[in-house]
C-alpha positions in Angstrom: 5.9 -66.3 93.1 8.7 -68.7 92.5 6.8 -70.6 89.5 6.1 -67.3 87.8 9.7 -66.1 88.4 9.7 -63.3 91.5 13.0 -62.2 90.1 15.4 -63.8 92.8 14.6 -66.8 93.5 16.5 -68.4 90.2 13.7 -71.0 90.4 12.8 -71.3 86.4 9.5 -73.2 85.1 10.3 -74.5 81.9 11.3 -77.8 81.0 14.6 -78.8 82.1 14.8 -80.7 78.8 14.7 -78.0 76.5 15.0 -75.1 78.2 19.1 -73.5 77.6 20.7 -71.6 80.0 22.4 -68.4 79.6 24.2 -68.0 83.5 24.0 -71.4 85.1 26.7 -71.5 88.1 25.7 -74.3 89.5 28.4 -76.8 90.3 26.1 -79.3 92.4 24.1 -81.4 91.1 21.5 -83.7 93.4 19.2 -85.7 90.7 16.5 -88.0 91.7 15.5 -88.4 88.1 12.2 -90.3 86.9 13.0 -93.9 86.1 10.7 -94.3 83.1 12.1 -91.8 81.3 14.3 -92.2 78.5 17.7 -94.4 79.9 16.2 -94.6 82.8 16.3 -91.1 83.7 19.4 -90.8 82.8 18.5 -88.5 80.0 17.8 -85.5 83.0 21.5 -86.4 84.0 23.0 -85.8 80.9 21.4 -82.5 80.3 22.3 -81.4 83.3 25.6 -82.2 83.6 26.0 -80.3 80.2 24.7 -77.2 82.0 28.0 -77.4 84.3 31.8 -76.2 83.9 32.8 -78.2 86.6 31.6 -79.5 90.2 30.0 -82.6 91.2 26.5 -84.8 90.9 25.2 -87.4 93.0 22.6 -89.5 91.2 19.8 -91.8 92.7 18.9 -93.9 90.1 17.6 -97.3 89.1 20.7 -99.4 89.5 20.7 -101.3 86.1 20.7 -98.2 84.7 24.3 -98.0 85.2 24.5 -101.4 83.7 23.3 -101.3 80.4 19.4 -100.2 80.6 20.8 -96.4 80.7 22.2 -96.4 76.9 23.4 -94.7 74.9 23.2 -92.2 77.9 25.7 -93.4 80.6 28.1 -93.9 78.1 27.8 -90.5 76.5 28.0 -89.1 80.4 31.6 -90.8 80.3 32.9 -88.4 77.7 33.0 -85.5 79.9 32.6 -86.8 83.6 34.0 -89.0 85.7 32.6 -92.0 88.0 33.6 -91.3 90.9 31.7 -93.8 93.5 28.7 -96.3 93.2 26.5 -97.0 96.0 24.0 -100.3 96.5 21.4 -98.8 98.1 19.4 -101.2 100.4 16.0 -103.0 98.8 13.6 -102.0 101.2 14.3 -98.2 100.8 10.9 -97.2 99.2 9.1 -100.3 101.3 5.8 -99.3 101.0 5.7 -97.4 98.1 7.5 -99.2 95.5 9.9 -102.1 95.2 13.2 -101.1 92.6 16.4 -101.7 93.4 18.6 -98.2 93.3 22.1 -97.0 93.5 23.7 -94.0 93.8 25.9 -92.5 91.1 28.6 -89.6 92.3 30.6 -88.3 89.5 32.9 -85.1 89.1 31.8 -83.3 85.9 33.4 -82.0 83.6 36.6 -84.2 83.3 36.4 -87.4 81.4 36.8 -90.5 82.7 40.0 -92.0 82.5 39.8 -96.1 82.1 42.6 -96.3 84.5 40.4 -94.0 87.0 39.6 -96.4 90.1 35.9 -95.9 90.9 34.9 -97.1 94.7 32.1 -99.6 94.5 30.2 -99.8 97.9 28.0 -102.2 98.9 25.3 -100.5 101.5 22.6 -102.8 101.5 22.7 -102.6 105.4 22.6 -99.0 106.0 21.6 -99.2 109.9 18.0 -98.6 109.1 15.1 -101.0 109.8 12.4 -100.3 107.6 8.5 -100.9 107.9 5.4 -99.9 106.2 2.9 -99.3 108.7 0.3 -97.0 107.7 -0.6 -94.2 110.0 2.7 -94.8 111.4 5.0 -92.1 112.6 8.8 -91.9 110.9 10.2 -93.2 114.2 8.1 -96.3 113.8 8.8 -97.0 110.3 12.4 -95.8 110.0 14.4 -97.2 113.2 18.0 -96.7 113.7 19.0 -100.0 114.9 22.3 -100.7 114.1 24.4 -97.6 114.0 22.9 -96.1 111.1 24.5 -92.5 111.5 27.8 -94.0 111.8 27.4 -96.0 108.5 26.2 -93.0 106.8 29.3 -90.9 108.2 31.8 -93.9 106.7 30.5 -94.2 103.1 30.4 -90.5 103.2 34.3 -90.3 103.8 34.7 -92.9 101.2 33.3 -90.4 98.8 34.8 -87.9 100.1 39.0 -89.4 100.3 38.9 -88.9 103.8 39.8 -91.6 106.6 36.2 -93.1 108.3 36.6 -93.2 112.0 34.3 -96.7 111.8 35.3 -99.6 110.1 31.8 -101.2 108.7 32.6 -101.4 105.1 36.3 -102.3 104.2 37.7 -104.4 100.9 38.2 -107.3 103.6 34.2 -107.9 104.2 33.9 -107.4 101.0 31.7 -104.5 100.8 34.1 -101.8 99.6 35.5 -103.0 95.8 38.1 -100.0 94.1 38.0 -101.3 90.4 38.5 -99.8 87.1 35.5 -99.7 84.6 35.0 -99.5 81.2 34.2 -96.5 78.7 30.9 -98.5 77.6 28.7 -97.2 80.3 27.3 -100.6 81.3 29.2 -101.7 84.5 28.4 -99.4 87.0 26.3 -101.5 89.7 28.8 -103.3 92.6 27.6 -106.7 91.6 29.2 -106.7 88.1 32.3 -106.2 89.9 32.5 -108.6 92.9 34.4 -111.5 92.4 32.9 -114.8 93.6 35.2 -117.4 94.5 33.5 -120.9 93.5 36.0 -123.2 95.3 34.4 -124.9 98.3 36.0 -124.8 100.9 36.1 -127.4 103.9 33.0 -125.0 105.5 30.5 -125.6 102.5 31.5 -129.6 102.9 30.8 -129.9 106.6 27.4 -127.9 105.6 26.3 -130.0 102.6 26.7 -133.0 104.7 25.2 -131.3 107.4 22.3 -130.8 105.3 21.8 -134.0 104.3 21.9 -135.8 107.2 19.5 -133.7 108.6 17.2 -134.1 105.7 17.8 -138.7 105.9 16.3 -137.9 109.3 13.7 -136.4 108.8 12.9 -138.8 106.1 13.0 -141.7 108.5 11.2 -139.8 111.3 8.1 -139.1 109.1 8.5 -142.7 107.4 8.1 -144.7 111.1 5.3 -142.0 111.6 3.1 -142.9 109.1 4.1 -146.8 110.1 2.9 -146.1 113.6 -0.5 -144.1 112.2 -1.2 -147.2 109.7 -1.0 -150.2 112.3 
C-alpha cells in the first residue's frame, strides 16, 4: 500500500532524482546517500535540500566527499546552506561489511554559508563503542558499550546543538573539537584538513628517539653474541 500510494502515507515511488514536488514540508532531512553515485552521493543531497524552504540535514557520507571527491556538488550546496558541524566517524563502523571511512555533514538549509560562519569540526573516532564482526553474533556481542558511549553520543549532540555538554570528552584542548572557518570551494570539510600539527619536537620525542635506539643497539648486540654462542 505505501509503494502504490494508500493516499496518507506521503510515501511516493518515484525517483527522488527527477521526480518534483508540488507540497514538500519537510524541514528534516536524514540522508544516508549511495556513495557511488555521482559526487559521492552528494547529488541525492543537493536535490534534496532544493526540495526545502528551510530546516536542517544531517548527512552520512563518505568523508572525502567533503574534501574535494564531492564536486561540483558540495560546493553548489554552499550557495544556499550552511555547514553547520562535521563529524569523523570512527573506522570500524561498518566492520564487517565494508571498510570506508565516513563523516557526518549537518547543515541548516536554506541560508548560505557565510565564509566567516565557524563550522565545529569534531573528531569522534572513539565513540564508546567496541566493535566486532562475529558472525551469528547477537548486537550485544558485536556492538559493546565500553567506554561511555551514551555519554559521548549525548556531548557531540550538544555541540550540534549550541547547548553546554554535561561531559567533557571532546574539548579544543584534546584536540578533538576544532571551530574553524571554511572556504566557499566545497573541498575542506573533513576534521583532518583542519588540524594543525605542530612539527617542533619537543624534549618528549627526544627522550623517545633515544629511547628507541638504545633499545634497538641492544638488541643488536643481544642477537650478535647469540649467534656467536650457536657458532662455537
Amino acid at each position: 500500500m505505501i509503494l502504490m500510494g494508500d493516499g496518507s502515507s506521503r510515501v511516493i515511488n518515484d525517483n527522488s532524482l527527477q521526480y518534483e514536488p508540488k507540497d514538500f514540508r519537510a524541514n528534516v532531512f536524514l540522508l544516508n546517500p549511495p556513495y557511488s553515485a555521482e559526487g559521492k552521493g552528494f547529488n541525492f543531497v543537493k536535490k534534496a535540500f532544493s526540495s526545502m524552504l528551510n530546516g536542517y540535514g544531517c548527512i552520512l557520507i563518505q568523508e572525502n566527499a567533503g574534501s574535494g571527491q564531492g564536486l561540483d556538488y558540495t560546493k553548489d550546496i554552499l550557495k544556499n546552506n550552511t555547514l553547520v558541524a562535521s563529524i569523523h566517524m570512527p573506522a570500524d563502523i561498518f566492520i564487517g561489511k565494508a571498510g570506508v571511512q565516513v563523516a557526518i555533514y549537518l547543515f541548516e538549509v536554506g541560508k548560505p554559508h557565510d565564509i566567516d560562519s565557524l563550522v565545529t569540526f569534531i573528531d569522534f573516532s572513539n565513540d564508546g563503542y567496541t566493535r566486532l564482526a562475529r558472525k551469528k553474533s547477537s548486537q550485544d556481542v558485536n556492538l559493546r558499550n565500553t567506554d561511555h558511549a551514551k555519554e559521548r553520543y549525548e556531548e557531540v549532540l550538544s555541540f550540534v546543538l549550541n547547548k553546554k555538554p554535561k561531559t567533557n570528552y571532546y574539548n579544543e584542548e584534546n584536540g578533538l573539537v576544532i571551530r574553524d572557518t571554511i572556504t566557499l570551494n566545497g573541498d575542506d570539510w573533513t576534521f583532518a584538513q583542519h588540524k594543525k600539527v605542530d612539527l617542533n619536537p619537543t624534549i618528549a620525542d627526544f627522550k623517545k628517539t633515544v629511547g628507541d635506539f638504545l633499545t634497538f643497539k641492544v638488541s643488536q648486540i643481544l642477537q650478535s653474541e647469540g649467534n656467536t654462542e650457536n657458532f662455537q
